[in-house]
C-alpha positions in Angstrom: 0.0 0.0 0.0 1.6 3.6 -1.0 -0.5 6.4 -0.5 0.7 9.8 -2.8 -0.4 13.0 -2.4 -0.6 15.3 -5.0 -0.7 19.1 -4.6 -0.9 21.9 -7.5 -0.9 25.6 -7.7 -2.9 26.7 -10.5 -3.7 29.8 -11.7 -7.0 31.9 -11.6 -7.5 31.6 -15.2 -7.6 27.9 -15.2 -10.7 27.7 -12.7 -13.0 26.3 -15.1 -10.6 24.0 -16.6 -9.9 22.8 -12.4 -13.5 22.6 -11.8 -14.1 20.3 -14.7 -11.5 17.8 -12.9 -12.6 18.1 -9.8 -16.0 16.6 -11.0 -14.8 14.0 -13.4 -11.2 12.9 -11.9 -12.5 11.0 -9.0 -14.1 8.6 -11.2 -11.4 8.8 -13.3 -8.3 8.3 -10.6 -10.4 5.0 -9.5 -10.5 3.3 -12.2 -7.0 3.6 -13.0 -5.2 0.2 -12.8 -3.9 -0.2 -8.6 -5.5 2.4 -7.6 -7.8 1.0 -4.0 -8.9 4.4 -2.6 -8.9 7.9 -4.0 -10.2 11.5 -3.3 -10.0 14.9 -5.1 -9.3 17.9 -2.1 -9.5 21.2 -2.3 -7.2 22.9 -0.1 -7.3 25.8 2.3 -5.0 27.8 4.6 -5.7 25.7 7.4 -6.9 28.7 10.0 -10.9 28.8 10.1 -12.3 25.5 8.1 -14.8 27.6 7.0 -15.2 28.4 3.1 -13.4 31.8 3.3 -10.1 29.6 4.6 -10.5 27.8 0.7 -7.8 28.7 -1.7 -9.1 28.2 -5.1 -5.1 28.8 -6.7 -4.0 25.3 -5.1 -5.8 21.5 -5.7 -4.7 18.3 -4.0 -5.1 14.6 -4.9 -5.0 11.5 -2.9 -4.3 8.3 -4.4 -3.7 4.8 -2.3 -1.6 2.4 -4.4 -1.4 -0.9 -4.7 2.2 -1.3 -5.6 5.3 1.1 -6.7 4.6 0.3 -10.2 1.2 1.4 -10.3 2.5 4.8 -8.7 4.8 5.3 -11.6 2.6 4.2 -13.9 -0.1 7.3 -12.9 3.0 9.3 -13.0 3.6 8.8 -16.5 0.0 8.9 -16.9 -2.2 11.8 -19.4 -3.9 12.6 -15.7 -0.7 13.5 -14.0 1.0 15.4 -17.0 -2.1 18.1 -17.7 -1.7 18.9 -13.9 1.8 19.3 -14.4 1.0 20.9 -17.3 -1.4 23.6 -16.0 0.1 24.2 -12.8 3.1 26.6 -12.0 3.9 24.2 -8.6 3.4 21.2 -8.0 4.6 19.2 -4.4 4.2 15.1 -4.7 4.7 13.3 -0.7 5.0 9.8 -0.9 3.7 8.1 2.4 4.4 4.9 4.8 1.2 4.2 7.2 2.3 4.4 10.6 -1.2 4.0 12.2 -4.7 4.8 11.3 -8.0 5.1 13.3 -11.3 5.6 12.1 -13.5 5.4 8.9 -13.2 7.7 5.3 -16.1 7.1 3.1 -17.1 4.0 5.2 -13.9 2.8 5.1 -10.3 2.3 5.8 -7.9 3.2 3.2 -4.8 3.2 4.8 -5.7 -0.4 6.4 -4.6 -1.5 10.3 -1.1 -0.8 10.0 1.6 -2.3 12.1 3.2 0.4 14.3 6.7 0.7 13.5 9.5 3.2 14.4 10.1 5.8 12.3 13.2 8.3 12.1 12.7 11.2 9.9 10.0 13.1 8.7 6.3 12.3 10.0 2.9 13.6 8.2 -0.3 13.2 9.6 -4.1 13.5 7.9 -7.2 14.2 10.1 -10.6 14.0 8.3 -14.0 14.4 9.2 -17.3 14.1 8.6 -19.0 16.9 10.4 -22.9 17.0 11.3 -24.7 19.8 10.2 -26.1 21.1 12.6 -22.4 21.2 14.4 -20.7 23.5 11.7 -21.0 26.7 14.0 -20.0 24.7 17.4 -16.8 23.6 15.2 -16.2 26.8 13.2 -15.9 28.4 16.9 -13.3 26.0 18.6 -11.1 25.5 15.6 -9.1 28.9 16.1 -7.6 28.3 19.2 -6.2 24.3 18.0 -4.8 26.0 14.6 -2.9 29.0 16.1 -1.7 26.1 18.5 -0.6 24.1 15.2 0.9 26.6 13.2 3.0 27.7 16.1 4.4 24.7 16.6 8.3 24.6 16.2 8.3 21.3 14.7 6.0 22.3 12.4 7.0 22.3 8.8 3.7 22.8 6.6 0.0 22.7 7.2 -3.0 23.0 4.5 -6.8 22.2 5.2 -8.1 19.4 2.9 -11.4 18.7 2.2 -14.2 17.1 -0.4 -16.1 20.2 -0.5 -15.9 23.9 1.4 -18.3 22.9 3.9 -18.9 19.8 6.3 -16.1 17.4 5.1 -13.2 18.9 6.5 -9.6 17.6 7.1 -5.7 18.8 7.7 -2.5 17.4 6.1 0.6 18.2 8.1 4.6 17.5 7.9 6.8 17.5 10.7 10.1 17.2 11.4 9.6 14.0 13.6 7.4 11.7 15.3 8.2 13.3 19.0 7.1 16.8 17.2 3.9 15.6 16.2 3.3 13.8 19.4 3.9 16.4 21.3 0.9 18.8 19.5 -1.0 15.9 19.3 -1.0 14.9 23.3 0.6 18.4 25.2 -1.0 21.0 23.5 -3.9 22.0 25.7 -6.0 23.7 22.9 -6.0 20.3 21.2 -6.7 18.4 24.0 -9.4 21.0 24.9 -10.5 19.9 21.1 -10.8 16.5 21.9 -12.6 16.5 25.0 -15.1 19.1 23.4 -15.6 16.3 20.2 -16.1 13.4 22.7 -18.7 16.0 24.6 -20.5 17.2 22.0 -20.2 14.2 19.3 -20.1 16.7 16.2 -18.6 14.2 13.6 -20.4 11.3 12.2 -17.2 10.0 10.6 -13.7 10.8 11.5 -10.2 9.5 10.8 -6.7 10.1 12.0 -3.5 8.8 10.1 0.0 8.8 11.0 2.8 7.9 8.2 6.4 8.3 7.7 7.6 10.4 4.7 9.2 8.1 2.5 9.9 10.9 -0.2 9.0 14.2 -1.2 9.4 16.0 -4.3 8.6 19.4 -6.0 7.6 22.6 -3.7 5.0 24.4 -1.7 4.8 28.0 -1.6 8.1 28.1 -2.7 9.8 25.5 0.3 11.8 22.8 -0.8 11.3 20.0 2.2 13.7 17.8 1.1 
């Protein structure tokens, strides 16, 4: 299992051309040969989760592969190229699952991994499913947790991900090691103040946290080379 993801900055002229992929690609990325589990993402700053936090210059792509070949094949592929082709930066992350807990789409796409140690760079992905009627509630205690992310010193990049602008809602981090995102995940009292408040007021009906090693990054984001 190697899950990839994809990010592209595109510019404001090639909106309509984005919009067309993001309603045909996820059909298309599935049925590409190796391909178990994937998802088109929009992509925000990371701050609010509401739909003002959406940047509408950068697009991200998640694809779970079977094999390494399969993930060179979708390189080489026609759907890779015209976003290579129509972006002015692109940043490709390939991942090693570490651990994952919960459900995405009724599922579990990065399996039950066996928990290994890992030395180097870590990345983590929260999603969720968030009840409607819970937006507000969430909008309001997200603030505090994301000032607490991005101040982080271990901290090396943060973007919201997410199916749509509102009520599917997720975060793709990097850090610079496990201990860095352990200690956010399980010191930090605004996040722990996050999860008591979740297991309070229940406000997802479907949520999943991974954990994965960085096996290898390529390309750039906002201009940082991570490598």
């Amino acid at each position: 299992m190697i899950p990839v993801l994809y990010i592209w900055k595109t510019s404001s002229r090639s909106l309509p051309w984005v919009f067309v992929q993001m309603a045909i690609n996820p059909f298309q990325f599935r049925r590409f040969p190796g391909v178990s589990f994937a998802k088109s993402l929009g992509t925000g700053r990371g701050v609010s989760f509401t739909p003002s936090d959406a940047d509408l210059n950068q697009w991200a792509a998640l694809l779970v592969f079977s094999d390494q070949d399969s993930a060179n094949n979708f390189d080489k592929s026609r759907l890779a190229r015209k976003w290579n082709r129509r972006s002015s930066e692109q940043l490709k992350i390939t991942l090693q699952p570490l651990s994952s807990h919960g459900l995405w789409a009724k599922g579990k796409p990065f399996g039950e991994p066996t928990p290994i140690k890992w030395e180097g760079k870590v990345a983590a992905i929260t999603r969720a499913r968030i009840k409607w009627w819970m937006n507000f509630q969430f909008w309001r205690a997200v603030p505090p947790v994301t000032q607490d992310l991005h101040n982080q010193s271990g901290l090396l990049a943060a973007i919201g991900i997410g199916e749509a602008p509102i009520g599917l809602q997720g975060t793709f981090s990097i850090w610079r090691d496990g201990a860095a995102l352990r200690t956010f995940a399980y010191e930090g009292s605004a996040h722990k103040s996050a999860i008591a408040k979740t297991a309070e007021l229940n406000w997802y009906s479907e949520e999943l946290f991974a954990r994965f090693g960085v096996r290898e990054i390529s390309g750039t984001l906002n201009g940082v080379d991570f490598t």
